[in-house]
C-alpha positions in Angstrom: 12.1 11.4 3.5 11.4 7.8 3.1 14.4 5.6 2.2 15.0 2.1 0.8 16.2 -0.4 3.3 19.1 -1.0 1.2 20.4 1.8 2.1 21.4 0.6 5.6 21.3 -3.1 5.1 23.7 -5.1 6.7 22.3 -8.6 6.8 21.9 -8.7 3.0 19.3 -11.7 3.5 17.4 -12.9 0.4 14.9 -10.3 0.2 11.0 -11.0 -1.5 8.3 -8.4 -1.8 5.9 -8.8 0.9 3.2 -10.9 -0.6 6.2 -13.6 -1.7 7.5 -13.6 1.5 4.2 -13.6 3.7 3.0 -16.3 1.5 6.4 -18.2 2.1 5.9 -17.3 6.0 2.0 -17.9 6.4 2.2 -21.2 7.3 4.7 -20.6 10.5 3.5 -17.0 11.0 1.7 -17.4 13.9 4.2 -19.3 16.1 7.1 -17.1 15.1 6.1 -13.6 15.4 6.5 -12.0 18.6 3.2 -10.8 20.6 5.5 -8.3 22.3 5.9 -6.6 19.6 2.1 -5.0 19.4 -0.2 -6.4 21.9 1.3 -4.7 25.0 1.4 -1.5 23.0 -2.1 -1.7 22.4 -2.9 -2.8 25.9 -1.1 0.3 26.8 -3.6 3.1 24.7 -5.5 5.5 27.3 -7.3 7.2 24.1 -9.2 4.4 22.6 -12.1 3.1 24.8 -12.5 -0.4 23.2 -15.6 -1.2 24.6 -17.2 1.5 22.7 -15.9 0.6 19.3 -18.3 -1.0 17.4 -16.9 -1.2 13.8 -13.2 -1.7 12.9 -11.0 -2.4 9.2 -7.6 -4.2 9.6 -6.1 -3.5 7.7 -2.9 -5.7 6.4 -4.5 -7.6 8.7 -2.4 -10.8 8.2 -3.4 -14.3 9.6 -5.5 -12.4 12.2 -3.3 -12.3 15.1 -4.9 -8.8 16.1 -8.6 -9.5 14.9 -8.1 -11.9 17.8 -7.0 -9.3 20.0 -10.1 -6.8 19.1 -12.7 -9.6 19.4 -11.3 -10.4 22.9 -12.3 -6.8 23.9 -15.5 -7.3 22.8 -15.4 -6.0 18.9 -17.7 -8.1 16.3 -17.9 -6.2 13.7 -14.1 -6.2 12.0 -13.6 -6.2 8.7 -10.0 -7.9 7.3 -8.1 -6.6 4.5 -4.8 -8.0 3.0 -3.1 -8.3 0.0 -1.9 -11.8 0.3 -4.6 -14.6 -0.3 -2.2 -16.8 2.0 -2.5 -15.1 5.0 -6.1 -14.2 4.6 -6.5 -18.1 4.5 -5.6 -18.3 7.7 -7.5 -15.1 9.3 -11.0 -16.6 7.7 -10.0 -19.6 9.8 -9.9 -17.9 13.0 -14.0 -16.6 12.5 -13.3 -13.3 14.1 -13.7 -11.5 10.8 -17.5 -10.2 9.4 -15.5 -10.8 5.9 -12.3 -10.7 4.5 -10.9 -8.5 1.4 -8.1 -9.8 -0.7 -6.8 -6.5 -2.0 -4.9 -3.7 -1.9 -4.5 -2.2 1.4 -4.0 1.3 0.5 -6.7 1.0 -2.3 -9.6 -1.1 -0.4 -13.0 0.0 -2.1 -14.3 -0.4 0.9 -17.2 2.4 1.7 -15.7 5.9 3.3 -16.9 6.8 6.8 -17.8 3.3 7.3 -15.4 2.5 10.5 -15.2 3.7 14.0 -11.8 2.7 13.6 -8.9 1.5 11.4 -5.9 0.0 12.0 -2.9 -1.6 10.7 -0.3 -3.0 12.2 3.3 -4.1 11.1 3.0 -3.3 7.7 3.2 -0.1 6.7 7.6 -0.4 6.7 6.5 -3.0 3.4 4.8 -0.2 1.8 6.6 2.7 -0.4 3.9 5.1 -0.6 3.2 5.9 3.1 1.1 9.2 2.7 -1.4 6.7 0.6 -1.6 4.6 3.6 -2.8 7.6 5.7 -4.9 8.2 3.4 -6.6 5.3 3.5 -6.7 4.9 6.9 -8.6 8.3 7.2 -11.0 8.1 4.6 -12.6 5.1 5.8 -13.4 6.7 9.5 -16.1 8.1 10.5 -16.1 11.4 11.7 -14.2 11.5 15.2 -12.7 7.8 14.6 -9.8 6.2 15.5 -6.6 5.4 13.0 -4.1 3.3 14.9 -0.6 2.2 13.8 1.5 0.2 15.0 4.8 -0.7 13.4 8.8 -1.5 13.4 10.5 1.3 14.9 12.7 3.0 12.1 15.7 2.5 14.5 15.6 -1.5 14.0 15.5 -0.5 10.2 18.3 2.0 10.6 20.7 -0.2 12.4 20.1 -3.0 9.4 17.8 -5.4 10.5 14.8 -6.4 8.0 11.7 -7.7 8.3 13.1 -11.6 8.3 11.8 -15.1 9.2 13.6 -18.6 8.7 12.4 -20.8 5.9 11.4 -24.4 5.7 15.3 -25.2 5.2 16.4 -22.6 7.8 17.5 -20.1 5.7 16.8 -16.6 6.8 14.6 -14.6 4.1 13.8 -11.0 4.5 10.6 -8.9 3.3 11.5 -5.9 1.2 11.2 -2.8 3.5 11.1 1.3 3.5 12.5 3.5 6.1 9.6 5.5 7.5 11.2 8.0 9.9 9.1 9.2 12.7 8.2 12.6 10.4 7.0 11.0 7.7 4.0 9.6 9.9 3.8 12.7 11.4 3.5 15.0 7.9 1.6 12.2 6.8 -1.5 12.2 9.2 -1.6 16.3 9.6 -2.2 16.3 5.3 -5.0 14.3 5.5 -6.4 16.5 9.1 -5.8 13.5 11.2 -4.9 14.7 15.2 -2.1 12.7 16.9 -3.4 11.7 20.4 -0.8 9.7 21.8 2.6 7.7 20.6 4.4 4.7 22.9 7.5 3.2 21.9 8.0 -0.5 23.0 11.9 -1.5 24.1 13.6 -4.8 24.6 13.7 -5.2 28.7 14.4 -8.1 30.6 11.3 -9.7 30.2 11.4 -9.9 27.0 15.1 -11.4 26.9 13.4 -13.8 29.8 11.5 -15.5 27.4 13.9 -14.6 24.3 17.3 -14.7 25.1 18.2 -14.2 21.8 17.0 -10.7 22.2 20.0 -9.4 24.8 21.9 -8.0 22.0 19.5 -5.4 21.8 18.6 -4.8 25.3 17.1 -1.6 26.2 16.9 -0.5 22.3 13.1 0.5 20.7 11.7 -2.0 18.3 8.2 -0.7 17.6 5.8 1.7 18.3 2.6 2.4 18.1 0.3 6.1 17.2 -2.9 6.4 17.6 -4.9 9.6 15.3 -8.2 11.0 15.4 -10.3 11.9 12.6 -11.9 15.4 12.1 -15.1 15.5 14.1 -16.2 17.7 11.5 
């Protein structure tokens, strides 16, 4: 049941496909987006055991902002993969990466069964095709690995609020977006004999409006969550 943004837009920002616009936003990416959006959820898992992972793809794996994150719990061997050469720039730069792909997320080439666990993160509301993603995700797991997502909830997309960042010249651009609903993930990981283990959904409190008081407008509303799915041990 996946829908167009435009459906619900209400901001009716200039709008780029996502490698445009996260080559247009690489260069401030890292100071602008919001680590509340996906590290606590990731702090939160109880079903992944990070300190026995031992081989990971990111996928969509941006500047590196979460390769960071996975090296810090003790992962070294993490593979990046992301369709915009702009943002991989900056994820090479970091030297948390064994290497970096610059391709297609949902068609990688990388080997299958290779990964004790993939992951992407704020990406998959770019991407039309989301069955392809889990896909993807599961056929480069080993058996019994780990596919983690974590993206915008559909409710920010629903109420009309894009992907957006501000330009050089401060004028808000948005990154062309599809309407996931919470079923589509689901259907999507049970085709592909994926096992949901756990789902968190992360809200706007007051400590996030402590440090963004921007963010009081949407106080106590979900903004992203986060699933994590097992692969058949079989």
């Amino acid at each position: 049941m996946t829908k167009p943004f435009a459906v619900y837009d209400t901001r009716h920002y200039t709008t780029l496909d996502a490698n445009a616009g996260y080559e247009l936003w690489s260069h401030t990416y890292d100071h602008t987006v919001d680590e509340q959006l996906d590290i606590p959820l990731l702090a939160k898992l109880e079903t992944v055991n990070w300190k026995s992972i031992q081989t990971v793809v990111d996928l969509a794996c941006g500047t590196g902002r979460i390769g960071l994150w996975l090296h810090s719990q003790g992962i070294r061997y993490i593979h990046g993969v992301d369709s915009s050469p702009a943002m991989l720039q900056y994820a090479a730069a970091k030297q948390v990466y064994e290497q970096v792909y610059a391709t297609d997320v949902i068609q990688s080439s990388l080997p299958s069964h290779s990964y004790d666990l993939s992951f992407i993160g704020l990406a998959a509301c770019h991407l039309p095709d989301l069955q392809a993603l889990y896909t993807e995700g599961a056929r480069l797991l080993r058996p019994g690995g780990f596919f983690v997502l974590i993206d915008y909830h559909p409710f920010c997309l629903l109420q009309g609020i894009p992907t957006h960042f501000d330009s050089a010249k401060g004028k808000a651009i948005a990154i062309e977006n599809f309407v996931h609903f919470i079923s589509d993930h689901v259907n999507s990981g049970r085709r592909v004999n994926l096992t949901l283990l756990e789902m968190h959904e992360a809200f706007v409190d007051q400590d996030w409006i402590a440090h963004k008081p921007n963010m009081a407008r949407y106080v106590n509303q979900p903004i992203t969550f986060v699933m994590v799915w097992r692969a058949d041990t079989s």
